[in-house]
C-alpha positions as CSV (number, residue, x, y, z in Angstrom):
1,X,25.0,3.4,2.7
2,X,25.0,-0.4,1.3
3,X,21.9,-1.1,0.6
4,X,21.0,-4.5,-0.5
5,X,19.2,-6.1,-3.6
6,X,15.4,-5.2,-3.3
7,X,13.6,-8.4,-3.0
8,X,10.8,-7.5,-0.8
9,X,11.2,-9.7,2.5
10,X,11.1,-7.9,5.9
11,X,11.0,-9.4,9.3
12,X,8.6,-7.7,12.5
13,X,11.7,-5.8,14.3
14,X,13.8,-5.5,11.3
15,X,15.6,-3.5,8.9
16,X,14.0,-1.9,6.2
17,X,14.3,-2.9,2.6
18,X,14.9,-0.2,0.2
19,X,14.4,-0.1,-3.4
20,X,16.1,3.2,-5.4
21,X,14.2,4.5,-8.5
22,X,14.8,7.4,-10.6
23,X,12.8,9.9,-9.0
24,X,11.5,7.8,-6.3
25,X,12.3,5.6,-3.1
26,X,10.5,2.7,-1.9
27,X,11.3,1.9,2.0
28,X,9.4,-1.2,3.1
29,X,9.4,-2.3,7.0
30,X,6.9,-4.8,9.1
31,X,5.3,-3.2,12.4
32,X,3.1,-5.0,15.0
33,X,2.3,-8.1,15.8
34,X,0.1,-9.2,12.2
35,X,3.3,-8.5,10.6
36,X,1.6,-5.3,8.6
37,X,3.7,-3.9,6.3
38,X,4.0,0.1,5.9
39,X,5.6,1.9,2.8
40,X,7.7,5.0,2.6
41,X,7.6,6.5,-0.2
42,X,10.3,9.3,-0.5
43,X,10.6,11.4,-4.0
44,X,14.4,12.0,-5.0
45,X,13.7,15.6,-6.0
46,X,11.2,17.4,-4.0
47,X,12.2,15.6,-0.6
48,X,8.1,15.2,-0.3
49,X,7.1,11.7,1.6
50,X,4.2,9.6,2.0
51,X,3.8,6.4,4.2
52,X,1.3,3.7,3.2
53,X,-0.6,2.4,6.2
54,X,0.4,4.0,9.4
55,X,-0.7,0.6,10.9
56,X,1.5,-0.1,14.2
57,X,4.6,0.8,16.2
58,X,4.4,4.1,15.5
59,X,8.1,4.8,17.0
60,X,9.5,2.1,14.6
61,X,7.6,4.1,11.7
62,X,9.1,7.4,12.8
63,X,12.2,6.0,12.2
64,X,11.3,4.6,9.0
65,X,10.0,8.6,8.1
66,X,14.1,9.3,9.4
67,X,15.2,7.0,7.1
68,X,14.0,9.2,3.8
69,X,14.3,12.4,5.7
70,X,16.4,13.3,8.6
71,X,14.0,16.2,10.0
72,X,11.3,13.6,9.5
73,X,9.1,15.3,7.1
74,X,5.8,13.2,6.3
75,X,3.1,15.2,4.0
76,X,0.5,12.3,4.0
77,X,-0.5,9.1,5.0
78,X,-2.6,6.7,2.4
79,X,-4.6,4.5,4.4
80,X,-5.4,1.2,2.4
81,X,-8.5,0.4,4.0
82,X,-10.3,1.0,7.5
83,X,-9.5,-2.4,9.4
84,X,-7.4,-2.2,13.0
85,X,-4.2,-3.5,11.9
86,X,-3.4,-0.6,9.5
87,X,-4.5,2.2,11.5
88,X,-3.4,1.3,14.9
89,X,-0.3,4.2,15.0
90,X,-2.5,6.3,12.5
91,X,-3.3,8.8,15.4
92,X,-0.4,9.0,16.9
93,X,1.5,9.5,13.5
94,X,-0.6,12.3,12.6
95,X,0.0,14.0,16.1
96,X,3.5,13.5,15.5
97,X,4.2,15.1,12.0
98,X,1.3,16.9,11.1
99,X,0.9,14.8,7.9
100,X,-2.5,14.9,6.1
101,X,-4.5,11.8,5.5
102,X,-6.4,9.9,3.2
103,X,-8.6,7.0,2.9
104,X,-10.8,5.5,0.6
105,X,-14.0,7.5,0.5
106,X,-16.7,4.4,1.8
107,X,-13.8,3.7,4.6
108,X,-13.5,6.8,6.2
109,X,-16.5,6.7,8.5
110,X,-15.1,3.8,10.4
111,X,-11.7,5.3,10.6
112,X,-11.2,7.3,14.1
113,X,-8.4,9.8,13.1
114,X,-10.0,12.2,11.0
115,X,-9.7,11.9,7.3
116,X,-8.3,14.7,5.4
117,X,-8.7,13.7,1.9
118,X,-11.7,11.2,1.2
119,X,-10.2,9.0,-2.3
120,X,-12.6,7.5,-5.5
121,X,-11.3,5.4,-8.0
122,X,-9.3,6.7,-10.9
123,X,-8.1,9.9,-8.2
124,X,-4.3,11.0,-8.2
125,X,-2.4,11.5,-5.2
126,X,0.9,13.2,-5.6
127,X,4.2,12.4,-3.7
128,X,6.6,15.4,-4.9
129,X,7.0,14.9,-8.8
130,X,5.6,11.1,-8.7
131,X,1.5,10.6,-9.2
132,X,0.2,7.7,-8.0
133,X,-3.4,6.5,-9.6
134,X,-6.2,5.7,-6.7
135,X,-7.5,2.1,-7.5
136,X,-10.6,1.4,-6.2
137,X,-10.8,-2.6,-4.9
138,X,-14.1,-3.2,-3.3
139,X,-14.6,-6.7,-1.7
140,X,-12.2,-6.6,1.6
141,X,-13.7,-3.5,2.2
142,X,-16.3,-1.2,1.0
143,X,-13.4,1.7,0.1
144,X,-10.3,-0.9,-0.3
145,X,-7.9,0.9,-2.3
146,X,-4.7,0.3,-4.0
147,X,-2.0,3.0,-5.5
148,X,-0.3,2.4,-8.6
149,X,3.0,4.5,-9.5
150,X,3.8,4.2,-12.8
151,X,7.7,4.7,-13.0
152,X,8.4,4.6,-16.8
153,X,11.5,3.0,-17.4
154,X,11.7,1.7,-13.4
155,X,8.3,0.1,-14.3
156,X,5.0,-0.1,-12.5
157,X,4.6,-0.4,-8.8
158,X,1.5,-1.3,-7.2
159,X,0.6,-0.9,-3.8
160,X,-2.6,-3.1,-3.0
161,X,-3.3,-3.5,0.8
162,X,-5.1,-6.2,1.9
163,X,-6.5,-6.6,-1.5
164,X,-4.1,-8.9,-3.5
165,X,-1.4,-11.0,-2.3
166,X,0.7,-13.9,-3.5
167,X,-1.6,-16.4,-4.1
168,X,-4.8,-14.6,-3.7
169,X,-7.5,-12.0,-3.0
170,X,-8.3,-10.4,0.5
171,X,-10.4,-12.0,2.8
172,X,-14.0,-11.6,2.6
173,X,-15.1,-13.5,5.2
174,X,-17.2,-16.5,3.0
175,X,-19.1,-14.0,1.2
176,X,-20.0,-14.7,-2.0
177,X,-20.7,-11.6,-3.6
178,X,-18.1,-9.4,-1.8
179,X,-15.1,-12.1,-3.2
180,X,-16.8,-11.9,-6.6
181,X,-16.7,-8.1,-6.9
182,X,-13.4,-8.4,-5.4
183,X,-12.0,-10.6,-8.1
184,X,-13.5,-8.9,-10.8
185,X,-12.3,-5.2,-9.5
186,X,-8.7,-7.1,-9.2
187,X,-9.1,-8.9,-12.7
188,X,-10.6,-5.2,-14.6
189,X,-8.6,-2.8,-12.7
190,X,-5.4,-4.4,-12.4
191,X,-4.6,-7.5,-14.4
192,X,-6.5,-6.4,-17.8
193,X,-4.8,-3.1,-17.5
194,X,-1.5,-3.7,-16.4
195,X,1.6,-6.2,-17.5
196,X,3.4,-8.9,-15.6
197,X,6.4,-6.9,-15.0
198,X,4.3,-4.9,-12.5
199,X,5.5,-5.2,-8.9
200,X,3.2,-6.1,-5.9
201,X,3.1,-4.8,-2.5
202,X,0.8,-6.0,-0.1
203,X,-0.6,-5.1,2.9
204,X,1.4,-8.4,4.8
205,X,4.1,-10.4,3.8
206,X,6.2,-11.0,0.4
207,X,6.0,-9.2,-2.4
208,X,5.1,-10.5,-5.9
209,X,4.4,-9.6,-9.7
210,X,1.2,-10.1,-11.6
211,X,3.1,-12.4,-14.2
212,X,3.0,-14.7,-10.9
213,X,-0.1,-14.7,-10.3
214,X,-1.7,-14.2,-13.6
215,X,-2.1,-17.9,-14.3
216,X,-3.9,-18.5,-10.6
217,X,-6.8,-16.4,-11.8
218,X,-8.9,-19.2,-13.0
219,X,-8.5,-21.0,-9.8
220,X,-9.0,-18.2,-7.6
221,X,-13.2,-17.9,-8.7
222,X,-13.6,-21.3,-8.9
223,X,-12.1,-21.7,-5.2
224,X,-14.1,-18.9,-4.3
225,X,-11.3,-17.0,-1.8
């Protein structure tokens, strides 16, 4: 298969862009119409999967689960946080492949499909041989999360939602204290632990690294959003 150079930009209706690591594939597609992007997350050596955000289309998604795995094996979906847009084909995933879920503990009374796995910060959710480390990121939402895989010589990939993006923080609607204990959750958690080689995968759109958005910081509190 030719795959081309991961750089992160998928189109609603398009082809997936795949990045190969050693012991891990990323698959990224956009479904629905807020251009939400879902993550497949296929391990090289177990065959295990895991989809980020089981947020629309949920025949498009199926496919995407085909891509890393012909019989269509899904062990879990990580839902980033509770909001419509990433749980619209949550259900009907679920029914489809028996995967388990999980959610950010505070989220998961205002998520419909049942929960298997409630998530707290500093947790560790396991994709075949890979771990990824739970971030909590409360602002957006009161159990926001973000997963971090941590791919040695492949580097560090960081899967943050609707919590960071190019350019800024997740929405929080004007409110003061929720951006503020957003920022500082993103600035603590993430940028004063983690280098500028670290890749960024949000919950819409492109893709970026924290050495890109490192220097906004500053601007970002005194905007406040």
């Amino acid at each position: 298969m030719d795959i081309r150079e991961y750089d992160g930009h998928v189109e609603p209706g398009g082809t997936s862009d795949t990045r190969v690591c050693s012991t891990l594939t990323i698959r990224k597609a956009s479904v629905g119409g807020m251009d939400n992007n879902a993550y497949l997350l296929t391990c090289s050596v177990s065959g295990a999967q895991l989809l980020i955000d089981a947020a629309a289309d949920a025949p498009r998604l199926l496919e995407l689960v085909r891509e890393g795995s012909p019989t269509g094996r899904l062990d879990t979906i990580v839902t980033t946080h509770s909001h419509h847009d990433h749980v619209g084909a949550l259900a009907a995933m679920v029914g489809a492949t028996g995967a388990r879920t999980a959610a950010g503990a505070a989220d998961v009374p205002d998520i419909r499909t049942p929960t298997t796995t409630s998530l707290q910060h500093g947790d560790v959710v396991r994709v075949g041989v890979n771990d990824l480390e739970v971030i909590s990121l409360r602002g957006h939402t009161p159990g926001s999360v973000a997963l971090l895989w941590r791919g040695g010589e492949d580097g560090d990939h960081l899967f943050t939602g609707d919590s960071l993006f190019p350019g800024g923080v997740g929405a929080t609607q004007g409110d003061r204290e929720r951006f503020e204990q957003l920022l500082t959750d993103v600035e603590q958690r993430i940028f004063d632990r983690l280098g500028d080689d670290t890749w960024v995968y949000p919950g819409h759109g492109d893709d970026t690294t924290l050495g890109a958005e490192r220097p906004q910081l500053p601007t970002w509190r005194e905007r406040g959003w």
